[in-house]
TORTISE-116265 format. One record per atom (N, C-alpha, C, O): residue in three letters; x, y, z. Coordinates in steps of 0.02 Angstrom, whole numbers, plus 50000, padded with zeros to 5 digits. Example, Ala and Ser with C-alpha at 12.3 -4.5 7.8 and 13.67 -1.06 7.14 Angstrom:
<sites>
Ala506604971650390Ala506154977550390Ala506604983550390Ala507124983450423Ser506424988850354Ser506844994750357Ser506455000250394Ser506705005750402
</sites>
This chain:
<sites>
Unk491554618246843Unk491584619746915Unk490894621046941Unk490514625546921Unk490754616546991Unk489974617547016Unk490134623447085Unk490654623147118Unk489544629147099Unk489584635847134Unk488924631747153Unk488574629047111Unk488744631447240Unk488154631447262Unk487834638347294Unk488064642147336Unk487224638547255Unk486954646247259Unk486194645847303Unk485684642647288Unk486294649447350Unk485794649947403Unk485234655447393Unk485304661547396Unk484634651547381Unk484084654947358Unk483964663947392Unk483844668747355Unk484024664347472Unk484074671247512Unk484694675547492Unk484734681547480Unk485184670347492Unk485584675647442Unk485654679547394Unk485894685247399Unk485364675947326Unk485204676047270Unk484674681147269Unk484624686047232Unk484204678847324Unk483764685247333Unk483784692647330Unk483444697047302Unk484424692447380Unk484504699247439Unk484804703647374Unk484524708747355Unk485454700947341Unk485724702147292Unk485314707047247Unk485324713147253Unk484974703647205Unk484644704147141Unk484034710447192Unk483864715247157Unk483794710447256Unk483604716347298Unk483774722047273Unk483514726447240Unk484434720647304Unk484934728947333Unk484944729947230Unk484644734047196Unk485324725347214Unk485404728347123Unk484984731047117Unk485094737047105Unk484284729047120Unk483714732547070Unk483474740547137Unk483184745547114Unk483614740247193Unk483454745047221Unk483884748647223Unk483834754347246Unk484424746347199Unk485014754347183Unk485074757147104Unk485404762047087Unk484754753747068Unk484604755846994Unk483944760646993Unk483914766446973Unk483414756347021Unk482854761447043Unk483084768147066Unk483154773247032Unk483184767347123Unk483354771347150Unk483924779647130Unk483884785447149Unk484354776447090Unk484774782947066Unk484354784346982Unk484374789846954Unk484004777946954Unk483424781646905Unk483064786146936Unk483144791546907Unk482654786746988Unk482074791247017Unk482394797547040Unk482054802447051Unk483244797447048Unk483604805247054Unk483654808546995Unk483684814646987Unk483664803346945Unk483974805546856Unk483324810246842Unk483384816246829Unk482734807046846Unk481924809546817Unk481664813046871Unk481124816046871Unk482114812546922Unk481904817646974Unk481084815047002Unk480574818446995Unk481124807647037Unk480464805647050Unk480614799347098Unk480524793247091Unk480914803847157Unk480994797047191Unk480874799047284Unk481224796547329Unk480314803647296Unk480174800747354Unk479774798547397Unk479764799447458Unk479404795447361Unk478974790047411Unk479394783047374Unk479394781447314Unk479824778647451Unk480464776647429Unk480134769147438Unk480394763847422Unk479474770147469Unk479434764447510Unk478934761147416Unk478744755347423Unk478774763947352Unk478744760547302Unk479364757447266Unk479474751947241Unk479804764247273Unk480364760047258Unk480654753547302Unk481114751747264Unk480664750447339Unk480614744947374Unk480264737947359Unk480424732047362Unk479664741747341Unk479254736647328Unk479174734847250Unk478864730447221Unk479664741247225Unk479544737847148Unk480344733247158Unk480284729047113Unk480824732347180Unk481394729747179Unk481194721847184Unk481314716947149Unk480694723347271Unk480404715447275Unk480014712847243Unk479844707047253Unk479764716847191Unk479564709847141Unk480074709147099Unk480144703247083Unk480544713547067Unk481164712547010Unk481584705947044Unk481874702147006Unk481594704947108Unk481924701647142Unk481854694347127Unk482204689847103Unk481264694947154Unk480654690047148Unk480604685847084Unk480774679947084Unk480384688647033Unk480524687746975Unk481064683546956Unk480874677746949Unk481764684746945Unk482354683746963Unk482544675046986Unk482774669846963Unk482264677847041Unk482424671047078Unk481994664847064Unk482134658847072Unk481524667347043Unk480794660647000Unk481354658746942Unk481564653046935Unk481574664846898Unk481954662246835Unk482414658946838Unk482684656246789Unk482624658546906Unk483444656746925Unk483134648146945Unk483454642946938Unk482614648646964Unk482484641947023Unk482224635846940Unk482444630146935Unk481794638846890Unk481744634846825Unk482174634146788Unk482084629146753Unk482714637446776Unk483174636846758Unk483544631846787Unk483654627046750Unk483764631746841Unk484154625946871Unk483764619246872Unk484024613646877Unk483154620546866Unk482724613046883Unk482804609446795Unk482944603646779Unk482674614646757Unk482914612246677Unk483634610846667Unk483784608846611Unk484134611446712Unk484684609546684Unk484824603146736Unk485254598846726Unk484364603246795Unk484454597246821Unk484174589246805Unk484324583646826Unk483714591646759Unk483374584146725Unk483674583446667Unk483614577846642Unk484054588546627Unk484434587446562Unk484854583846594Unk484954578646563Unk485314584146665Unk485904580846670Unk485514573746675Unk485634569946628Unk485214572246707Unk485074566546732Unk484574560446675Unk484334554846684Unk484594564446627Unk484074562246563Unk483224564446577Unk482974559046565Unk482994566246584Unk482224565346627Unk481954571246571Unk481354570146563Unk482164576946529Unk482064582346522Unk481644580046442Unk481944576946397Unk481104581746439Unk480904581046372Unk480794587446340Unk480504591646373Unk480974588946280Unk481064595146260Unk479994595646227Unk479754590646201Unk479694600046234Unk479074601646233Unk478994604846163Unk479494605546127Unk478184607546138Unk478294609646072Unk478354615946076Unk478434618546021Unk478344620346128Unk478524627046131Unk479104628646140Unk479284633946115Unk479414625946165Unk480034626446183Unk480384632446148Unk480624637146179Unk480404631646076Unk480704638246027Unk480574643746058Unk480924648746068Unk480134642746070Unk479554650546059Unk479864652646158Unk479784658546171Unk480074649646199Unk480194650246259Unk480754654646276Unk480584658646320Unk481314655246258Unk481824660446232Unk481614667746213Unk481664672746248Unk481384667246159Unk481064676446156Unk480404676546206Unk480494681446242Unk480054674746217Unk479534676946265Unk479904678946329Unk479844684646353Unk480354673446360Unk480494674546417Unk481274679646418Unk481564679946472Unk481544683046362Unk481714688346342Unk481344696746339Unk481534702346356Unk480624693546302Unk480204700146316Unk479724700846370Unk479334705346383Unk479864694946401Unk479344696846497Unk480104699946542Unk480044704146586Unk480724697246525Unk481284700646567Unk481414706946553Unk481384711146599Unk481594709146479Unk481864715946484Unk481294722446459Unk481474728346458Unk480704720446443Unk480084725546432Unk479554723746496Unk479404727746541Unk479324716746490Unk478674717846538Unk478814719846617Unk478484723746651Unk479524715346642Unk479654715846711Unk479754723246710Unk479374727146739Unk480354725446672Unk480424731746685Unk480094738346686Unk480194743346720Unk479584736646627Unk478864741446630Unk478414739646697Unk478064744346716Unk478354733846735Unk477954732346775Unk478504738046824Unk478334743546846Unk479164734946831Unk479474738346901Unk479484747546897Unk479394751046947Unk479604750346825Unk479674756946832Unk478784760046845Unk478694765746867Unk478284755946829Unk477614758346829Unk477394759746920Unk477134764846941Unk477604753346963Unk477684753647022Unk478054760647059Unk477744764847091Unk478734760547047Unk479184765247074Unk478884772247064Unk478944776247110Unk478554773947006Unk478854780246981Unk478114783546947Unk478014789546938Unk477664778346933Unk476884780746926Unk476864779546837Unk477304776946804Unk476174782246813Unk476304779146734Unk476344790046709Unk476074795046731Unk476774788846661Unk476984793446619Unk476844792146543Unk476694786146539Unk476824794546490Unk476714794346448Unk477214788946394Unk477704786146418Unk477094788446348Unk477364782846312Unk478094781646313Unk478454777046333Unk478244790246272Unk479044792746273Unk479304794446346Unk479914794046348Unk479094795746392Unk479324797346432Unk479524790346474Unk480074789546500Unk478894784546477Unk479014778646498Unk479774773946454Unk480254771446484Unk479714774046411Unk480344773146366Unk480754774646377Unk481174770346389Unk480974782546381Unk481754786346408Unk481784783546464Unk482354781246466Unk481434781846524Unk481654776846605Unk481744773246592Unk482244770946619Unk481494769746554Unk481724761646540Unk482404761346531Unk482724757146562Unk482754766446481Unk483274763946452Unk483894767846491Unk484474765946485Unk483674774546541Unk484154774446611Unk484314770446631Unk484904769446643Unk483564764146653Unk483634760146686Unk484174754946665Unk484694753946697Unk483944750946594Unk484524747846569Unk485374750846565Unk485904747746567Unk485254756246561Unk485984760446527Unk486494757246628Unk486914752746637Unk486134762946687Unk486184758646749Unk486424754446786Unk486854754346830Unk485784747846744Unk486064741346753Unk486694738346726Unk487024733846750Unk486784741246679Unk487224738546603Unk487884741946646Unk488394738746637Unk487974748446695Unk488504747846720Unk488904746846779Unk489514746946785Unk488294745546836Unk488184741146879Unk488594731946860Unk489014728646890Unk488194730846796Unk488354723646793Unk488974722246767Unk489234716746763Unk489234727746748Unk490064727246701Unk490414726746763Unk490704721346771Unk490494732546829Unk490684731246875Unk490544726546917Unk491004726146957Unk490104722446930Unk490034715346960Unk490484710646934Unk490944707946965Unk490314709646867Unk490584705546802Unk491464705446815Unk491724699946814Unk491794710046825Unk492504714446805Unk492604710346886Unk492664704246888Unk492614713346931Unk492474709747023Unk492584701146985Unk493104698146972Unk491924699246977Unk491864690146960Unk492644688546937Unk493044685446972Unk492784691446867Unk493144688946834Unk493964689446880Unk494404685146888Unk493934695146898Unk494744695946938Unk494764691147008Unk495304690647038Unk494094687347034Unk494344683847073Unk493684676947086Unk493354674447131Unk493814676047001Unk493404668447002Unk493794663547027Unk493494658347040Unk494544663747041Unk494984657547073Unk494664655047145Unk494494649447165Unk494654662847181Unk494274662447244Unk493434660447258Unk493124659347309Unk493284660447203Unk492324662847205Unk492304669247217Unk492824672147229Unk491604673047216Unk491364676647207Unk491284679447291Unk491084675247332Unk491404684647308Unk491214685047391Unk490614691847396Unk490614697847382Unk490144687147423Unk489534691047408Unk489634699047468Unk489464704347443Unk489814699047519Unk489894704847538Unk490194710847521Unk490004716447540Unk490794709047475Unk491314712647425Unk490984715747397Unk490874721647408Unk490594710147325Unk490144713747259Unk489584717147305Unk489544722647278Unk489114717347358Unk488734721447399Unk489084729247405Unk488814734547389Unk489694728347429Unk489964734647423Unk490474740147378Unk490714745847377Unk490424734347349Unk490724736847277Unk490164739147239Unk490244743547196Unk489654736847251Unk489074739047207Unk488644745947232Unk488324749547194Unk488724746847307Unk488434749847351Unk488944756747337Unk488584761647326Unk489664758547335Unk490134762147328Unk490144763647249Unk490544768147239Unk489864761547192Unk489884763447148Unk489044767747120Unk488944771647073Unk488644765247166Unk488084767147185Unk487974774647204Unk487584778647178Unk488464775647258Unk488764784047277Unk488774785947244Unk488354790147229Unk489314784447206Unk489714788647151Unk489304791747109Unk489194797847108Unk489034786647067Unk488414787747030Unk487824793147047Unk487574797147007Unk487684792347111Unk487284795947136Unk487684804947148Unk487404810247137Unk488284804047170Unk488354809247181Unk488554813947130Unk488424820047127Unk488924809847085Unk488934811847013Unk488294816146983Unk488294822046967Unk487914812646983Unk487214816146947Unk486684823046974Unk486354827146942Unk486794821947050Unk486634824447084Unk487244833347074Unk487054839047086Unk487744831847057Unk488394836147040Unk488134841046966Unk488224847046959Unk487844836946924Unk487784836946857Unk487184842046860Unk487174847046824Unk486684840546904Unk485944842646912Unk485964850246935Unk485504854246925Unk486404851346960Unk486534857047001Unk486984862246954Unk487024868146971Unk487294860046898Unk487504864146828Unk486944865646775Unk487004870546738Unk486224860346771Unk485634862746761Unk485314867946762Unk484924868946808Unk485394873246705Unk485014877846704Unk484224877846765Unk483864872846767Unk484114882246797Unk483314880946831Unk483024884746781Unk482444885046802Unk483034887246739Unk482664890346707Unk482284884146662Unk481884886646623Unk482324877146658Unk482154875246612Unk481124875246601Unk480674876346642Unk481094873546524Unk480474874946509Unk479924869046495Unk480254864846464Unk479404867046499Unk479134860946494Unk478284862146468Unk477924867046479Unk478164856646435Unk477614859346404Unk476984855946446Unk476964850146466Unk476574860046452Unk476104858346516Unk475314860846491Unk475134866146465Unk474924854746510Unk474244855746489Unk473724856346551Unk473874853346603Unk473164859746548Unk472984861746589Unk472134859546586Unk471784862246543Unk471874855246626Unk471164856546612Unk470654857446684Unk470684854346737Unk470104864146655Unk470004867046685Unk468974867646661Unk468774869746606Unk468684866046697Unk468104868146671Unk467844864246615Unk467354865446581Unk468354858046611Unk468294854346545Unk468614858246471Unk468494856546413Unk468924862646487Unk469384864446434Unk470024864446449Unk470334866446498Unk470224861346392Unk471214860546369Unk471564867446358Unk471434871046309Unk472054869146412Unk472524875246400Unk473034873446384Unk473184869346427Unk473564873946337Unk474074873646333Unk474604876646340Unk474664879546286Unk475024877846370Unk475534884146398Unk476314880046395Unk476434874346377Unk476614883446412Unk477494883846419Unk477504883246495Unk477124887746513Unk477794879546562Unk477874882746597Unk478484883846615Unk478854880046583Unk478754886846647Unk479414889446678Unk479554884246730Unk479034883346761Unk480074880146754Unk480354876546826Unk480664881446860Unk481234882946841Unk480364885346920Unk480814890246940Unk480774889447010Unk480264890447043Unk481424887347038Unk481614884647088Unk481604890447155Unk481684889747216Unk481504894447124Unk481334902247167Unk480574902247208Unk480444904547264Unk480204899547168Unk479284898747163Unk479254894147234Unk479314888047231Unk479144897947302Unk478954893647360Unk478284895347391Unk478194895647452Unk477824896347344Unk477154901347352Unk476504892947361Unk476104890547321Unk476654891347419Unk476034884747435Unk475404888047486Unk475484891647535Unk474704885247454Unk474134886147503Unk474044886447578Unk473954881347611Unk474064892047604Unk474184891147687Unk473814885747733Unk474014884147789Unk473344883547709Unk472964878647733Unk473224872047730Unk473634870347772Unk472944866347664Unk473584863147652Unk474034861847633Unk474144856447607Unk474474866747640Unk475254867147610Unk475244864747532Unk475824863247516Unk474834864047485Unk474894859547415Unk475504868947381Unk475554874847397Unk475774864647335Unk476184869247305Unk475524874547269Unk474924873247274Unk475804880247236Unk475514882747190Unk475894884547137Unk476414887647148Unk475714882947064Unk475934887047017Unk475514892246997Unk474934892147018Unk475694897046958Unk475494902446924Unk475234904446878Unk475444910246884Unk474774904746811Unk474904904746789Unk474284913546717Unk473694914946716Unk474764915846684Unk474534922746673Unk473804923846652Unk473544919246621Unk473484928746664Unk472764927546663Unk472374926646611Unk471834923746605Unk472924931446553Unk472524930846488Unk472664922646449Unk472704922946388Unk472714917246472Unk472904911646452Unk472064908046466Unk471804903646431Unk471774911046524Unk471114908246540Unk470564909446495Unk470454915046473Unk470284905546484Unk469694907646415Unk469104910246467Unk468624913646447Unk469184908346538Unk468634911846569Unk469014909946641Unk469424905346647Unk468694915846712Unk469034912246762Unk468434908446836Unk467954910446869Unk468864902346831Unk468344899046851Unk467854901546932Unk468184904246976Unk467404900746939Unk466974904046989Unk466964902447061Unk466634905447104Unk467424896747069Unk467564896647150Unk468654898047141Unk469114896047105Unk468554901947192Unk469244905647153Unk469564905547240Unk469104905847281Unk470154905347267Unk470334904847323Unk470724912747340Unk470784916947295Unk470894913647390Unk471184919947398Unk472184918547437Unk472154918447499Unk472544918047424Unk473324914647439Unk473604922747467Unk473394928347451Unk474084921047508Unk474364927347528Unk475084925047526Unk475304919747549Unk475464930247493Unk476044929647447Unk476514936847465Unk476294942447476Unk476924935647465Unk477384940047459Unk477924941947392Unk478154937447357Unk478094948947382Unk478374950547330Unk478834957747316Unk478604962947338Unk479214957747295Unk479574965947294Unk479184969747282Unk478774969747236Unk479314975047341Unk479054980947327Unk478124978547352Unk477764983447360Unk477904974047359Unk477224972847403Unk477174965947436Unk477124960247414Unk477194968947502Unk477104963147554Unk476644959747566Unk476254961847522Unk476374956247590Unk475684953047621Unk475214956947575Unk474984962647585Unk475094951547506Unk475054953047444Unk474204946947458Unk474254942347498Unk473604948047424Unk473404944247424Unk473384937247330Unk472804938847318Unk473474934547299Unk473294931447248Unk472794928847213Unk473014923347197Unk472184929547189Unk471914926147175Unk472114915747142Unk472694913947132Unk471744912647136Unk472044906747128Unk471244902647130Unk470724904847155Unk471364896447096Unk470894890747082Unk471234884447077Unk471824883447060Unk470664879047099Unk470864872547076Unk470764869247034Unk470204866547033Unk471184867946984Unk470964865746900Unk470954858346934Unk471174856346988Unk470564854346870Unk470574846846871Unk470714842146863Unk470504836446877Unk471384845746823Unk472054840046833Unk472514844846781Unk472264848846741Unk473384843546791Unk473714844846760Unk474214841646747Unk474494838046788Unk474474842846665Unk474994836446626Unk475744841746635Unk475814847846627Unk476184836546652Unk476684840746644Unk477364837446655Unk477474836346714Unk477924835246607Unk478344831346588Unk478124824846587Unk478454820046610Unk477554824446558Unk477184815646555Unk476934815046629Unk476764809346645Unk476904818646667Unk476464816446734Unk475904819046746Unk475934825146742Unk475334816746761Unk474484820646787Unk474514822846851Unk474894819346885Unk474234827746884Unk474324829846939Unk473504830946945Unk473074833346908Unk473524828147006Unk472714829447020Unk472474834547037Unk472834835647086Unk472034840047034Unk471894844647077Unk472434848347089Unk472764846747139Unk472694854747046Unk473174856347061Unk473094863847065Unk472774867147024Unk473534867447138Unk473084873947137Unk473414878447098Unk474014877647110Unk473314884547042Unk473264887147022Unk473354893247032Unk472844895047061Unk473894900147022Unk473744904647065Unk473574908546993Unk473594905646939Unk473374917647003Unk473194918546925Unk473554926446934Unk473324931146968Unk474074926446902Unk474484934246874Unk474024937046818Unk473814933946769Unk473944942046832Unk473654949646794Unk474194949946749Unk473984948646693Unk474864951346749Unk475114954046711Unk475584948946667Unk475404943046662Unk476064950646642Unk476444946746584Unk477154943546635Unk477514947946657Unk477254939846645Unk477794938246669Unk478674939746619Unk479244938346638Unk478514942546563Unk479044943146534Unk479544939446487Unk479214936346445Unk480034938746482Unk480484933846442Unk480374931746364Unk480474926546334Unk479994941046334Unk479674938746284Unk479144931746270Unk479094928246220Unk478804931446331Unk478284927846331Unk478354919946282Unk478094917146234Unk478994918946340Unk479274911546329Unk478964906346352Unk479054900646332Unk478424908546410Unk478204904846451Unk477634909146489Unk477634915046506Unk477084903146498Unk476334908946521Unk476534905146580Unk477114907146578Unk476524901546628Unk476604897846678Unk477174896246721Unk477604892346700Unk477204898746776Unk477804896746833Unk477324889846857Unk476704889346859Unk477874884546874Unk477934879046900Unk478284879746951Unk478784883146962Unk477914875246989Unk478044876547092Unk478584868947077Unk478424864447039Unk479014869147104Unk479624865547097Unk479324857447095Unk479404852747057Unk478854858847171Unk478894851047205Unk478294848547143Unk478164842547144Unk478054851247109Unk477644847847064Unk478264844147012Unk478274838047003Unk478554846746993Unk479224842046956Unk479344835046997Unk479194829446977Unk479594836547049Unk479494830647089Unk479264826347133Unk479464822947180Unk478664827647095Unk478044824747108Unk477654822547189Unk477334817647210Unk477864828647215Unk477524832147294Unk476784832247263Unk476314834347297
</sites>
């Protein structure tokens, strides 16, 4: 049975798929709002796609017709164009969306991403099959895909919110050209940002500093039991934290022990998690 398939279609499609996979990945890792990368990493997944789709058909159109000479690479054309689809494109598209993270951390997105797709495409697939008599009706699978999309989303978003906030993450700090290493705390409580330009601040306890650095800012903070509190605070020179670098990140500095049997030297300002 010959299906004639329209290149803008084919397009728009393989679009919305990869921008609703993106897209409920960057809620999962908690890294999705500057939306307008996610967009632009879809349009090249898209893109991509549709090149594979357009050689593909041109190779099965000279096999019909005899014209097709098989080449000496040919073997070798199958796994390559296996490992540019499901590693390179997809490392290219999550590097776009979502920024570069560390090895393991780049790895665990990837395989959201696949896990995602993989059930995205069962439900397309399941749709195809119950009404291949008719064809395929592209507005249907749009919203069949778009409504399972919700779900998904709201699902996780459900899940996220049973999430301990207390959770803990290991975070490096450099400062002066020296490596700190600390625990920090995600504490969704922490709304303590620079009055000037609003950048978040984290915290972090003083005896962790091997020295404190000499241009030091002054933050005004509030707290039980003392109001219009002033903080000391600095700008270190970058900080690592769940596989992400943060440039210039301000720093506030506690005197005393924050507690919890000293589970953690460092409060983390939320929007640094997601990557404000």
């Amino acid at each position: 049975m010959e299906q004639d398939i329209y290149l803008d279609v084919y397009f728009s499609f393989n679009f919305l798929m990869d921008f609703f996979v993106l897209f409920l990945t960057g809620i999962i890792i908690k890294n999705n709002k500057k939306i307008y990368r996610t967009i632009v990493s879809a349009i090249i997944g898209a893109t991509y796609a549709t090149i594979v789709m357009i050689t593909e058909g041109m190779e099965i159109y000279q096999k019909s017709i005899g014209i097709f000479q098989k080449g000496i690479g040919e073997d070798l054309t199958k796994p390559l164009k296996i490992v540019l689809t499901y590693v390179v494109i997809v490392y290219v598209m999550e590097l776009i969306a979502y920024g570069k993270y560390n090895a393991v951390t780049m790895t665990r997105n990837m395989i959201i991403i696949y896990i995602i797709t993989f059930i995205l495409s069962g439900a397309v697939n399941a749709y195809y099959c119950e009404n291949r008599v008719d064809g395929i009706n592209v507005t249907k699978t749009i919203l069949l895909v778009f409504f399972i999309e919700i779900f998904l989303v709201v699902l996780v978003k459900r899940s996220q919110k049973d999430v301990s906030i207390t959770s803990l993450y290991q975070v490096t700090l450099l400062v002066d050209g020296n490596r700190i290493n600390v625990i920090g705390l995600a504490d969704t409580g922490n709304s303590l940002t620079e009055p000037i330009t609003g950048k978040p601040v984290s915290v972090i306890q003083a005896e962790e500093l091997k020295k404190i650095p000499d241009k030091i800012l002054l933050i005004p903070y509030n707290s039980v039991g003392k109001e219009r509190g002033l903080m000391r605070a600095f700008v270190a020179d970058n900080m690592i934290v769940n596989g992400r670098t943060v440039e210039k990140p301000i720093i506030g500095i506690h005197k005393g022990s924050f507690g919890g049997n000293n589970r953690y030297q460092l409060i983390l300002h939320p929007k640094i998690l997601k990557g404000e």
